[in-house]
C-alpha positions in Angstrom: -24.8 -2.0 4.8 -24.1 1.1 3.1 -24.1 1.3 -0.5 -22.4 4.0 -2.7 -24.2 8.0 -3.1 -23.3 9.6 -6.5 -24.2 12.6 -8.2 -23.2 14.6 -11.7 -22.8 17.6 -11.6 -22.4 20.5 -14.8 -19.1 22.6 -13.6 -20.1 26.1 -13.8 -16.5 27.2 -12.7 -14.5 29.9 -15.1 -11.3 28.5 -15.9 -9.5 31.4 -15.0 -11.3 30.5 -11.1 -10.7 26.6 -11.4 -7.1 26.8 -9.3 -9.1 29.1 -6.6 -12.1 27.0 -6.2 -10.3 23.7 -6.3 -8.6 25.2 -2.9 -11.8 25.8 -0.9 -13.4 22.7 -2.6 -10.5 20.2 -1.1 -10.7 22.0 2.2 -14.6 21.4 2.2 -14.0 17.4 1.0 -11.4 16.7 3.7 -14.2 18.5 5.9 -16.0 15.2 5.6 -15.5 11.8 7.6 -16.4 9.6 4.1 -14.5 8.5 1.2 -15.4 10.9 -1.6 -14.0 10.9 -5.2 -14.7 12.7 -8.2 -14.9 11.0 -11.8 -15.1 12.7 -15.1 -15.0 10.6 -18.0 -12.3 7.1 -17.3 -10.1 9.6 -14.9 -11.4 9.5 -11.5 -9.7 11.2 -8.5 -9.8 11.1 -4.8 -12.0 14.8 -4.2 -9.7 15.4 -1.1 -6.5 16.0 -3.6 -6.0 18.8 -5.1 -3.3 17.6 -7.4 -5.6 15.1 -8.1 -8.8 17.2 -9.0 -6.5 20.0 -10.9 -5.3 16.7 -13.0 -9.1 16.2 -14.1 -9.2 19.8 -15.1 -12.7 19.7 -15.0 -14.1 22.7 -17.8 -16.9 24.7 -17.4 -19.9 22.6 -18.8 -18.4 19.6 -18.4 -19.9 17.2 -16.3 -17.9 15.5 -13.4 -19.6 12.6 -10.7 -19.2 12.7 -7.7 -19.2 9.5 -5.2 -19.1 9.2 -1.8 -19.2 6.7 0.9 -19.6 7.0 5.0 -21.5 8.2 7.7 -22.0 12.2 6.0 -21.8 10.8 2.5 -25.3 13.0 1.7 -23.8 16.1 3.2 -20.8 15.7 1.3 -22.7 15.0 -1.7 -24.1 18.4 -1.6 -22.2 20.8 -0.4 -19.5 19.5 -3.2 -22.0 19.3 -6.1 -23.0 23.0 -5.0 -19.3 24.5 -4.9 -19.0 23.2 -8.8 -22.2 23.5 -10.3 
């Protein structure tokens, strides 16, 4: 049984870089084979839409978690937390 990988992460994007980052960061989610979202605050937001990430408009130093589920859920985990923080 698998359970449920998060992880928070402190954004360390510019907001003047947000709209270019959130570009490579849903082509490197939909990279993955598991179900990742990405939560900040109530709002959470499936990581492999961009409409839905820009919607979070996550602000540099704010904090955002990231979940994932499937068979690269660790890997995805990673390379995600490292593109925001």
């Amino acid at each position: 049984m698998r359970t449920l990988q998060t992880q928070t992460v402190t954004v360390t994007i510019a907001e003047h870089q947000l709209n270019h980052v959130a570009t490579f960061f849903i082509q490197k989610a939909n990279s993955f084979k598991s179900q990742i979202s990405v939560a900040q605050g109530d709002n959470s937001v499936n990581a492999k839409s961009l409409l839905g990430f820009l919607s979070l408009q996550p602000a540099e130093g704010s904090q955002v978690t990231l979940t994932a589920e499937g068979p690269d859920e660790a890997e995805a985990l990673k390379a995600l937390a490292d593109m925001l923080g």
